[in-house]
N, C-alpha and C positions, 0 to 999 in steps of 0.2 A: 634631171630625170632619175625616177627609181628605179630599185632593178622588182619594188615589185610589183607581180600581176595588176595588171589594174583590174578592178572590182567593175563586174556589168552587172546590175538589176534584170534577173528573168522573173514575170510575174505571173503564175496563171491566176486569171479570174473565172472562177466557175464553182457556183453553188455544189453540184453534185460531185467533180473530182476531189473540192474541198472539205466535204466530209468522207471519200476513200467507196462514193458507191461505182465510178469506174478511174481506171488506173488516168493520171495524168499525160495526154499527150504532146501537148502545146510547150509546156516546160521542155522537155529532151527535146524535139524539135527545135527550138532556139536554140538551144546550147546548141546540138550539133552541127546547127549553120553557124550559128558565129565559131567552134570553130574549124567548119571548114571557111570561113572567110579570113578570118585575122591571124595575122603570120606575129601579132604582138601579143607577148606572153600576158593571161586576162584569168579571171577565173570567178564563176558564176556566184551571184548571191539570190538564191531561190526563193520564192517565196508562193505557195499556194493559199491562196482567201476564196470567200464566197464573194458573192454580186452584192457587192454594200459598198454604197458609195462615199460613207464615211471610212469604212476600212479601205479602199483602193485612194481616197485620199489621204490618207495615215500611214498603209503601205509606200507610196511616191514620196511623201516627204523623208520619212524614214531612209529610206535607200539613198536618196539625193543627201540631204541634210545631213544623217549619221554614220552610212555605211559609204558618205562618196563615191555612188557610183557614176563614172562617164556617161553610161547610155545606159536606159531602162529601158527596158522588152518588155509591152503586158502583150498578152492574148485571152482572149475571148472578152465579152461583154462590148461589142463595139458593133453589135444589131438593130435591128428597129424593138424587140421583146421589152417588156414593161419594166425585166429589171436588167437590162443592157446596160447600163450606166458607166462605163470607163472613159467615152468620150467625157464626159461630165467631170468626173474625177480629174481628168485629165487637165482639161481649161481651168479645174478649179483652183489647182498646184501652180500652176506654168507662169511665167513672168511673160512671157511670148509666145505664141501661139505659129507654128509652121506648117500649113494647109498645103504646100505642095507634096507634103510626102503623103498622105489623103491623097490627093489627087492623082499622084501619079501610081500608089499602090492599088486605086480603085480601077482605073485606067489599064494597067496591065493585069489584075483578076477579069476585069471584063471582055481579054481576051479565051480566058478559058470559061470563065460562066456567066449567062447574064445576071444573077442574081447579085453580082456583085457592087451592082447600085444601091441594094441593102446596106452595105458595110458601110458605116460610119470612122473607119478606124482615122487616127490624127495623130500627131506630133507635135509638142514644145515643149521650150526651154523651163528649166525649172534651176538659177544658178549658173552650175559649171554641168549640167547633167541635160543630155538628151532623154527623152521620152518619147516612144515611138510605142503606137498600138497598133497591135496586129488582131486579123481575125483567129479563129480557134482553131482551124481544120490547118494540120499540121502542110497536107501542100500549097494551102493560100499561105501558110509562113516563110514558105521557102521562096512563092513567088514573089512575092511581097519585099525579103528584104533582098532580094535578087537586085528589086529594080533601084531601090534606095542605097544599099550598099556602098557604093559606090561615091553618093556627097556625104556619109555620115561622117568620116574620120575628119575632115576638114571642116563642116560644121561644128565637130567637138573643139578641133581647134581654134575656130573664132568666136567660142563663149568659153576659150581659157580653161578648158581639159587637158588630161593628158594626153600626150601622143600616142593615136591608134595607127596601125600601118594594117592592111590586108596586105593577103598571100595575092600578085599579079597574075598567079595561073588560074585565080580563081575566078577574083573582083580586081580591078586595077582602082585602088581609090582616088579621085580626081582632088590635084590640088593645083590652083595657080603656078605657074613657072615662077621664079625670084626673078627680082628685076635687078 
């Protein structure tokens, strides 16, 4: 074990934040939840790009590949719009692909909005590094890793990351009992 931070990938994807015509909200919104979730010392490596599905592919390797990061956050581009493309990007990186965290993200947005059968957001493995896409709107981020939170640390553990722990007043993160 290190003593340091482990490095997380925040990615926003969005044409217009990525050229500065409005301020990014999606980026501080993950940071702020993970951390109010993880009580293990982590520290963000940001990255804001346009809707280019070669750059959100270049972006994910980079982060997994050079900067090691455990788990990568994107937001925005995971709509039905023509240039939504991060689910894309996504599958394109990933050695494995994990549809439950889609499903269960899309599952508890569609308790606050119906729209949220639009969201295509998805999850997978890329190495030793989670990828997890979120929608853009800073409270579908919060709901979103609300519900996931919880199996991320122990998924990192069994594709050989390091040890994440969350705060238990917040997220209790589930891990098997030792036998």
């Amino acid at each position: 074990m290190t003593d340091q931070p482990v490095p997380i990938g925040v990615v926003t994807i969005s044409d217009r934040a990525s050229r500065g015509v409005y301020e990014d909200k999606g980026g501080p919104a993950i940071v702020a939840e993970m951390t109010r979730f993880l009580s293990t010392p982590w520290r963000p490596v940001a990255r804001v790009i346009e809707d280019e599905q070669a750059l959100i592919e270049a972006t994910l390797k980079e982060l997994a590949d050079v900067e090691s990061c455990a788990l990568i956050v994107t937001t925005g581009g995971t709509g039905p719009a023509p240039r939504d493309v991060t689910p894309e990007a996504t599958e394109a990186v990933c050695d494995k692909m994990m549809p439950g965290f889609g499903e269960l993200m899309r599952a508890e947005s569609l308790k606050v909005v119906p729209t949220a059968i639009l969201s295509r957001q998805t999850a997978g493995i890329r190495g030793k590094s989670l990828i997890i896409n979120l929608p853009g709107k800073p409270s579908a981020i919060a709901d979103c890793l609300n519900a996931v939170m919880p199996a991320v640390p122990y998924c990192i553990d069994l594709i050989g990351g390091p040890f994440i722990d969350t705060d238990p007043a917040v997220c209790k993160a589930f891990r098997p009992k030792a036998k």
